[in-house]
C-alpha positions in Angstrom: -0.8 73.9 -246.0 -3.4 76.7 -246.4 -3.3 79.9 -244.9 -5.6 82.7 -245.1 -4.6 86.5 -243.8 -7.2 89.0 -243.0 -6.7 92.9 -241.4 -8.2 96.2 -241.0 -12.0 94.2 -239.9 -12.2 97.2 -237.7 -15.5 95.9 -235.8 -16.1 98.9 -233.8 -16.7 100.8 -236.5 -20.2 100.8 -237.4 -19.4 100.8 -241.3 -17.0 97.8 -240.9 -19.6 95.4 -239.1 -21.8 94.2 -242.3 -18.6 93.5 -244.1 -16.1 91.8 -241.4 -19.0 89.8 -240.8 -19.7 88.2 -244.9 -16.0 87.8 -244.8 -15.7 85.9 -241.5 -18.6 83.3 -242.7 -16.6 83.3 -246.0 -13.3 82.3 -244.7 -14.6 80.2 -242.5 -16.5 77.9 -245.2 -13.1 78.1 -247.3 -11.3 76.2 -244.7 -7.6 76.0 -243.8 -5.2 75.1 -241.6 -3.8 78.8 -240.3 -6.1 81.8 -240.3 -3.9 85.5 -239.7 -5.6 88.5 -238.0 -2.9 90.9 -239.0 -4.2 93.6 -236.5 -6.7 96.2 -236.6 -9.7 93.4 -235.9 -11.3 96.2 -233.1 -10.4 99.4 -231.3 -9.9 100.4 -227.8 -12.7 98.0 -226.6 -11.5 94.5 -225.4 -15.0 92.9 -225.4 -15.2 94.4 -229.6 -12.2 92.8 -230.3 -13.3 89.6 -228.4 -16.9 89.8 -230.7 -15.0 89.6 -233.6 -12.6 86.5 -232.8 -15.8 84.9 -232.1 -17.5 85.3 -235.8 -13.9 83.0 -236.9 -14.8 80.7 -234.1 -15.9 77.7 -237.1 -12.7 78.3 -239.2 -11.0 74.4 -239.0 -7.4 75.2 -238.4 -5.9 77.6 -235.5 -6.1 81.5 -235.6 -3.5 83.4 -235.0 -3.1 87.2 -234.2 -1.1 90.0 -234.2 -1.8 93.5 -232.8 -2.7 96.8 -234.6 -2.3 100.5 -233.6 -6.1 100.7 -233.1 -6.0 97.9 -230.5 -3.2 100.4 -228.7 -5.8 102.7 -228.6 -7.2 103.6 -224.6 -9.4 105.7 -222.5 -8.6 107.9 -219.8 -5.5 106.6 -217.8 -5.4 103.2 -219.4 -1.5 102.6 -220.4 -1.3 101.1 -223.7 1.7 99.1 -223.2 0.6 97.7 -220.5 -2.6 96.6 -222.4 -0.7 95.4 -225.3 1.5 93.2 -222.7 -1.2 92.2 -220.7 -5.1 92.8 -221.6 -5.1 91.9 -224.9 -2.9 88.9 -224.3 -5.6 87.8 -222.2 -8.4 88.5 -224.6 -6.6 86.5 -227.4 -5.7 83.9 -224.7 -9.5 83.5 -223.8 -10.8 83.9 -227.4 -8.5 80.6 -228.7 -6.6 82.8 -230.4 -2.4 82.5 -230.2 -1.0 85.8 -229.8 1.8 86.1 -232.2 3.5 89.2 -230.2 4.3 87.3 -227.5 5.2 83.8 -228.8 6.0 82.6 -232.4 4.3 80.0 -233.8 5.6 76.8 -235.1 3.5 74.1 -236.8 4.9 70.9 -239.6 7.9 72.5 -240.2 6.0 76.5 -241.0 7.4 79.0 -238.2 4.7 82.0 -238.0 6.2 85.1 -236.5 4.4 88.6 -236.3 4.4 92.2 -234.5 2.4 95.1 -234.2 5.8 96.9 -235.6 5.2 100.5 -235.1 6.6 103.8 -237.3 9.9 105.9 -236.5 9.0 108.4 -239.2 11.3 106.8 -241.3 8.7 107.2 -244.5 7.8 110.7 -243.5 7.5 112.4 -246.8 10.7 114.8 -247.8 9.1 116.9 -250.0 6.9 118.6 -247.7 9.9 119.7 -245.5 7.6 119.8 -242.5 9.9 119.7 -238.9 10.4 116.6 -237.0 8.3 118.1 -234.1 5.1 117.9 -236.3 5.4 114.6 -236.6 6.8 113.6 -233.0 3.6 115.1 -231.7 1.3 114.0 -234.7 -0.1 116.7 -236.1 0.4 118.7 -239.1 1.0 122.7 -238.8 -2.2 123.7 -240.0 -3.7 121.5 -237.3 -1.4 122.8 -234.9 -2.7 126.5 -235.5 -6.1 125.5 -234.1 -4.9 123.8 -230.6 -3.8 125.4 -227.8 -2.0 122.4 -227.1 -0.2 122.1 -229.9 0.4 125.6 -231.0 4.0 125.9 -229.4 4.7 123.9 -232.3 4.9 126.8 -234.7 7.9 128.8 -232.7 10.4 129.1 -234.6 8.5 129.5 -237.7 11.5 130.0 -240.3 11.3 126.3 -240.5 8.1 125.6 -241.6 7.8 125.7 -245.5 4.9 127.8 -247.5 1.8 125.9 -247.9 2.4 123.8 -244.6 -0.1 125.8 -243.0 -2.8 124.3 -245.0 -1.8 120.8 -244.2 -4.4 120.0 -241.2 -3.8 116.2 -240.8 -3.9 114.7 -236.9 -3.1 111.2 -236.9 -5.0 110.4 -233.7 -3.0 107.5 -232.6 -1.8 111.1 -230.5 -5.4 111.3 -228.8 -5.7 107.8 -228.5 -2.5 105.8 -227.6 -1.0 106.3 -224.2 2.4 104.8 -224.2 5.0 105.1 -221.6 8.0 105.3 -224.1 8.4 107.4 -227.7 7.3 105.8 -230.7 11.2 105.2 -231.9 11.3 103.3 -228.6 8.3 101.6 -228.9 9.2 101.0 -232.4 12.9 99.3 -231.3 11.1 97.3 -228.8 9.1 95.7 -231.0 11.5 94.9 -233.8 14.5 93.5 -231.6 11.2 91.0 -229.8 10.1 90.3 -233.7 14.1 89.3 -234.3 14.1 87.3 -230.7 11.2 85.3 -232.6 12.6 84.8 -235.7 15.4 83.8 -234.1 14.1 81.5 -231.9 12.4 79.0 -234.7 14.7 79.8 -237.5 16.8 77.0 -237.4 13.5 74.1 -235.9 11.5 75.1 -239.3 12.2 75.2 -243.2 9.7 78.5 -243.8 8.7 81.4 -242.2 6.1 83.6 -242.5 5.9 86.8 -240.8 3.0 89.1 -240.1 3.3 92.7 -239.2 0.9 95.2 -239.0 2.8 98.6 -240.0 4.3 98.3 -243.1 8.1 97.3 -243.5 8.7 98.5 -247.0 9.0 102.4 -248.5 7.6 100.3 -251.7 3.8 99.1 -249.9 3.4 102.8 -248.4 0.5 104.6 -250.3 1.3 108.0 -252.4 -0.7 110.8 -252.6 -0.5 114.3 -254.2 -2.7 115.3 -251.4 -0.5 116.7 -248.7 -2.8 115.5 -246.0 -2.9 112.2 -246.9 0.8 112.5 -247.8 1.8 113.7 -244.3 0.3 110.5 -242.9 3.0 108.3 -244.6 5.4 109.0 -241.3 2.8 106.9 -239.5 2.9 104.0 -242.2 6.0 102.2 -240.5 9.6 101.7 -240.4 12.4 100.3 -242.4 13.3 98.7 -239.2 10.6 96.2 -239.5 11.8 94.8 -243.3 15.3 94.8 -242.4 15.3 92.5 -239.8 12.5 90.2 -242.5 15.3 90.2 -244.9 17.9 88.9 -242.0 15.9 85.8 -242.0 16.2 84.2 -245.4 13.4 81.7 -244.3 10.7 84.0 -244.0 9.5 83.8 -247.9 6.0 85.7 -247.3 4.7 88.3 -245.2 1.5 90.2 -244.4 1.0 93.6 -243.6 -1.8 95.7 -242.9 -2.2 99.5 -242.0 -2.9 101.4 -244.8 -5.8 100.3 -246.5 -4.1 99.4 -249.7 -3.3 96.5 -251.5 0.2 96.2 -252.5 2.7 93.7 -252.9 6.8 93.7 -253.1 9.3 91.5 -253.7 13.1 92.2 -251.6 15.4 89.4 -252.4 13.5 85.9 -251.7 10.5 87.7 -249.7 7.1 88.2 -251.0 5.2 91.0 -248.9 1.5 91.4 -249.2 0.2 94.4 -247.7 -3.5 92.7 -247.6 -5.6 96.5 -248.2 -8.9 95.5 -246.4 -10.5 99.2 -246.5 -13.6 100.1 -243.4 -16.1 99.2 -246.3 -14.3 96.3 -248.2 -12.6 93.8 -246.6 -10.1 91.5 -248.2 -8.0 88.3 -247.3 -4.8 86.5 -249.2 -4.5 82.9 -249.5 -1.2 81.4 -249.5 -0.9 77.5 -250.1 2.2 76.4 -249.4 
């Protein structure tokens, strides 16, 4: 059995267009049985993300999807968990696609399970000693200094290290994604449903793969010596998400997406691919199993 993983296409980005579309027509002439969208295929738009599912329309097997943090993203008043229950189940539903956040997937004996995941600031970086509250509210101090609405964040300020004031980072999942719950909520909510899938096909199948968009491992998440790129880390994902993967001694391979960079790690019996399509260069993995 064949399976091909892709992530990051970002098609509403006008840079990410030419190249999501070579690699759609080149998967799809490859062939297989599974195709993986491992989230990030579009942005706030539902009728992007729907453009996109259509250029894998002639892949031969069945396509299968999992959410990313960009397809969270909202405007106005729209709620995002409501959209990610709801709208883009819909969109997936009409597009052919089988929404792995909502259902597992089981096919000859290969369970597929998958989750957006989300981050709890558990990969934060220490050695920039920058408060929890920075992160909680997604930017970084030097950031903070230039919003009104954010500028409460610097009171005290005996707890925020030299040097943090030049670290002007906003990760704009902030601006953009309108959920009704914190992210270490969000972020529980989605690993307990990812174990409730796992659970469910674990004992009808002999492998499981798993696809998650954040990253489940401090080993896939990118390092920087630039403090604004290294701030971003808390936003990478959780250790929640490759704990419960290792639980599951059936899932033998996983895909993530997220950060843009290709990475793999091995934990005990699992192979993780973090698959590093970048808004220029896009990339799939082929596993045959």
């Amino acid at each position: 059995m064949r399976i091909i993983a892709t992530s990051d296409l970002h098609f509403n980005v006008t840079r990410s267009k030419g190249p999501t579309e070579s690699i759609a027509k080149e998967i799809c002439e490859r062939g297989g049985d599974v195709l993986l969208f491992v989230g990030d295929s579009a942005g706030a738009d539902i009728g992007t993300l729907e453009k996109v599912l259509a250029l894998f329309e002639p892949f031969s097997g069945v396509r299968l999807a999992v959410c990313g943090n960009h397809e969270l993203w909202t405007v106005g008043a729209q709620d995002s968990l409501h959209k990610y229950e709801n709208e883009l189940a819909e969109a997936y539903s009409r597009s052919g696609v089988h929404y792995l956040d909502q259902t597992p997937f089981v096919m000859d004996g290969l369970g597929i399970a998958g989750s957006v995941g989300w981050y709890d600031y558990t990969f934060r970086p220490s050695r920039l000693g920058i408060p929890l509250r920075f992160y909680q509210h997604k930017i970084a101090p030097g950031a903070a200094a230039r919003s009104d609405k954010c500028s409460h964040l610097l009171e005290p300020s005996d707890d925020i290290p030299a040097g943090a004031h030049e670290i002007t980072t906003r990760w704009m999942d902030g601006e953009r994604v309108n959920l009704p719950i914190c992210d270490l909520d969000f972020a529980a909510m989605t690993v307990d449903r990812l174990r409730r899938h796992l659970e469910e096909i674990n004992d009808s199948v002999d492998t499981i793969v798993a696809a998650v968009h954040h990253l489940p491992f401090a080993e896939l998440v990118p390092h920087s010596i630039i403090p604004n790129w290294e701030f971003a880390n808390a936003f990478m994902g959780s250790e929640l998400l490759g704990e419960v993967l290792l639980d599951f001694p059936k899932v033998r391979n996983a895909f993530c997406g997220h950060s843009h960079q290709r990475r793999v790690c091995r934990k005990q019996g699992l192979v993780c691919t973090s698959i590093g399509s970048t808004y220029r260069e896009k990339q799939y993995e082929v596993l045959d199993l």
